[in-house]
N, C-alpha and C positions, 0 to 999 in steps of 0.2 A: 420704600421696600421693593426688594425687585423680585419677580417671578421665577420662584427654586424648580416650580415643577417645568419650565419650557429647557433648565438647564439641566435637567436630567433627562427628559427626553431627547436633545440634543447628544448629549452622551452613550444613549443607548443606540443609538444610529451605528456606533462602528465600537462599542464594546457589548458584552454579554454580563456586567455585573455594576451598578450603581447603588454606594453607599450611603443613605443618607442619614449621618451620625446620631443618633439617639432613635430613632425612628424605624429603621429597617433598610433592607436592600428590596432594589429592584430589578430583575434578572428580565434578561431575553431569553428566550429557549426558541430553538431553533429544532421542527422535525422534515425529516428529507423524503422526500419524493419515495410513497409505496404505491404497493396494487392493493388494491380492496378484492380479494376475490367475491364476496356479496354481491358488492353491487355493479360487480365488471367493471370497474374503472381503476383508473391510474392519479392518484392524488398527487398536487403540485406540491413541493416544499413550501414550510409555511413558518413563519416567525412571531410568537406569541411571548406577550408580556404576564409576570408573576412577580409576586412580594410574598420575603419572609422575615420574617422581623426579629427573630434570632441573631441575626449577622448586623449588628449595631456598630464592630470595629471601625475607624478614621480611618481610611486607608488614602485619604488626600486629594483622591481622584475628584470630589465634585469641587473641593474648595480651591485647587487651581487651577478651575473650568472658570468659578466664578471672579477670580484674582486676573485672571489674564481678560476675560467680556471687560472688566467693571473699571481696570488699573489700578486695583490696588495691590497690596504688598500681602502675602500670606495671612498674617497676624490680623489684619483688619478682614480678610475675605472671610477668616476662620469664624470672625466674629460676627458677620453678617449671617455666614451659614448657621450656627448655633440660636442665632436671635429668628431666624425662618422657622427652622425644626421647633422650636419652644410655642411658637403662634400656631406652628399646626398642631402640638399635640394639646393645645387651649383650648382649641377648635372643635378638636374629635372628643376632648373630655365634655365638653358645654354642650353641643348639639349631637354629637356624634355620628359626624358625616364630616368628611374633608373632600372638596372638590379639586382634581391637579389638573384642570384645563383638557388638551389634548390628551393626556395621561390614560384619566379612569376619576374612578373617586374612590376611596380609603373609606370605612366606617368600621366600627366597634360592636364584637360581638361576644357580651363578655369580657374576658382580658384579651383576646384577638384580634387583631387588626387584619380585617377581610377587605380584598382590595379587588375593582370589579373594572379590568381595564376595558379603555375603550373606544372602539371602533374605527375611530377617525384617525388615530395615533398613527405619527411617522416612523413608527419603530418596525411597525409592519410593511411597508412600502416595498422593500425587497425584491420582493415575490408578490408586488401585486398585479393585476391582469392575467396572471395564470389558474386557468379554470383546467377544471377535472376529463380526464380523456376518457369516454367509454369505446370499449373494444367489444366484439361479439368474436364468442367461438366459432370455429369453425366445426359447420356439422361434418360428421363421423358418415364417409361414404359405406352403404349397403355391404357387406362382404358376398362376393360371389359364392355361389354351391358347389360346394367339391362335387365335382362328378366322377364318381367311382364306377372305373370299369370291371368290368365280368368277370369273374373268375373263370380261368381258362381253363380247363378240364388236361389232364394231363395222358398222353398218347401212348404210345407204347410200339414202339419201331423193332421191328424184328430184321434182323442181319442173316441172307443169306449162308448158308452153308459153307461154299464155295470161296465167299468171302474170308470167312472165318480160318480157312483151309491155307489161303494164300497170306494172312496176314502170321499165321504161325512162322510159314516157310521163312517169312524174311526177317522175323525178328531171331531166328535159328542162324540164319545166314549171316547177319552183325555179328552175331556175340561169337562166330568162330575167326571171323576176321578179326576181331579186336581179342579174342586168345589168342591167335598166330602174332600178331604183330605187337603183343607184348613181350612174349617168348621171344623173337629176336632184339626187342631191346634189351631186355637182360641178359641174351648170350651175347652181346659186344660190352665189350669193357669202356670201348672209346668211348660210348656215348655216354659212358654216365658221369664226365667231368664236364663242365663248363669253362669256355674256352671264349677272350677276346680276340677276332680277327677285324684287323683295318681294314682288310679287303686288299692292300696292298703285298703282292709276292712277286717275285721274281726268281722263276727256274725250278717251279714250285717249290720254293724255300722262302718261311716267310721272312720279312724285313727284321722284325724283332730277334733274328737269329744273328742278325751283322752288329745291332746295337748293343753291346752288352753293358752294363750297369754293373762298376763295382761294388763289391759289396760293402765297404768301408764308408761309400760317403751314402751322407743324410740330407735328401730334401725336407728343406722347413717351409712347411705352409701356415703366414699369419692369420687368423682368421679373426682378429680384432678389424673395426673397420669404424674410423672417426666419423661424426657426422656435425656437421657445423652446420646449425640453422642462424641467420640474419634475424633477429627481434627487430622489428620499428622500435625508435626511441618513443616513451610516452608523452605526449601532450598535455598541456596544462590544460582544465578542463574547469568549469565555472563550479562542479559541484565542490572541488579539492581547494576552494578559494579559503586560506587561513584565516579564521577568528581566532582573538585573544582568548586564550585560554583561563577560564575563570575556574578553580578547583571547587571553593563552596562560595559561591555567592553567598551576603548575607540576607535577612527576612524582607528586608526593601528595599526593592530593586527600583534605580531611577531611569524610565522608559524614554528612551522617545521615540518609540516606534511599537504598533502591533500589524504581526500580516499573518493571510491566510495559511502563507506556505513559506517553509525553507529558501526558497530561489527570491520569492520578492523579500526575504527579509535579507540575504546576502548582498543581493542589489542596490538594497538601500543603505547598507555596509559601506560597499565600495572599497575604497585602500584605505578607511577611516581605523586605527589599529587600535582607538582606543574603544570602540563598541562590542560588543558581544551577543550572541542571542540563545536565546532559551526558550524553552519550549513547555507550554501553561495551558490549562482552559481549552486545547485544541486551537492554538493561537502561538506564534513566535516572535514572543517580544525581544526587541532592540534596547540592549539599556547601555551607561553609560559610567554606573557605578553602583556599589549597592552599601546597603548598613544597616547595622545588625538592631538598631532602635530608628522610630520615629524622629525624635528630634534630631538626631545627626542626620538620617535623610532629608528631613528638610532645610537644613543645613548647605547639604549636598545642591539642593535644586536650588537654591536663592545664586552658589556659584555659577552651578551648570546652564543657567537663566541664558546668559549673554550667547552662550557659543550654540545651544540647542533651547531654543525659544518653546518648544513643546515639550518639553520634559514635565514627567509627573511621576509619582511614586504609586508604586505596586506594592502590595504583600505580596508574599507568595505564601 
């Protein structure tokens, strides 16, 4: 009999969800990097193991972990896997406690399967060595005191006479200069047309008197005015690299690839036209065919076997 639980912990290492069929999943949950404002610090991202025994679905994933370790053929892994799951749930009905190595241990509470992982487990590894930062506030400098000056008492200046005498006189003295020298603009007529001179005359007669303009023709002024800008041609660029366009994938996709981001999963694409990627779980899986039931996906991966050696089936 071979050890199920080191081949789910292996798989939790670079996926977020392990099926193990009749028994329950085992999920990673991953939380990211906060501030505590309590206790003034800054928490590292942390990666913590969970079971829920609702999600009983075969979704493939452990039995062609164990087919590909062991060499054997789907049908016979399937059937190792099913004869593991049955000895442990023997185990947890008899003593009611199941031990999974590095895991955790499983036990029975009720109809509940409480699962108590632990410690030593490589699924946490990640992020380990990263301890918590305390930060200290910066104290709040003293604010300086306004210092409010005096109110200044308001004075009261008295204007000689004499002053007052001479300042009449000349504002008397403007206002008849600017009546007289209005009155002569409106008794000239010349002056109230507007007129351009070049400055150029001769014989005091200006220029514009020799040039005369007939009246029949028309200056046309186009005031359209083309503007041609040069665009650079576009460049091929890594994010516009074409994937095969898949309209509806069916519910099992055959993977053979998960990455963190869009670029490393184009990457691993390459000019391969027949992969695709899609986007799950906060994850971009690479797959290479999909179908709409189980046994035709697995179908699909005993082909797909030779040309993509890690291919595995996903639900979605």
């Amino acid at each position: 009999m071979f050890d199920l639980s080191s081949h789910i912990e292996y798989l939790l290492m670079s996926h977020d969800c392990v099926v193990a069929p009749g028994l329950g999943a085992f999920l990673a949950h991953e939380t990211p990097a906060h501030y505590d404002a309590e206790s003034g610090q800054f928490i590292p991202p942390t990666r913590s193991l969970g079971f829920n025994q609702a999600l009983t679905i075969n979704d493939g994933l452990l039995t062609e972990s164990v087919a590909r370790r062991c060499s054997l053929t789907l049908d016979a892994a399937r059937a190792e896997v099913d004869a593991a799951i049955s000895s442990f749930r023997c185990q947890l009905d008899s003593s009611g406690t199941l031990p999974l190595g590095n895991l955790g241990e499983l036990s029975i509470s009720g109809n509940t399967i409480v699962f108590e992982p632990s410690a030593s487990s490589a699924v946490g590894f990640r992020y380990a060595g990263l301890a918590p930062v305390v930060i200290s506030p910066l104290a709040e400098e003293p604010q300086d005191e306004t210092i409010t000056a005096p109110a200044l008492e308001p004075k009261t200046i008295s204007i000689p006479t004499t002053l007052k005498v001479a300042a009449s006189m000349i504002v008397l003295i403007v206002a008849c200069g600017l009546f007289l020298t209005t009155g002569n603009l409106l008794g000239n007529r010349q002056t109230n047309f507007a007129a351009l001179d070049s400055g150029l005359s001769r014989n005091n007669t200006t220029i514009e008197n020799s040039l005369p303009i007939k009246a029949e023709e028309t200056i046309l002024i186009s005031r359209e005015i083309e503007l041609n800008i040069a665009v650079p041609a576009k460049e091929n660029s890594p994010s516009t690299i074409a994937v095969k366009p898949v309209k509806s994938p069916g519910q099992y996709l055959l993977v053979v690839g998960s990455f963190p981001s869009m670029k490393s999963a184009l990457k691993h694409i390459g000019d391969d036209a027949s992969l695709a990627v899609i986007e799950m779980d906060d994850k971009f899986r690479v797959y290479a065919a999909s179908a709409s039931s189980i046994n035709d996906a697995r179908d699909m991966a005993d082909s797909l076997r030779e040309k993509y050696p890690s291919v595995w089936i996903c639900r979605r």
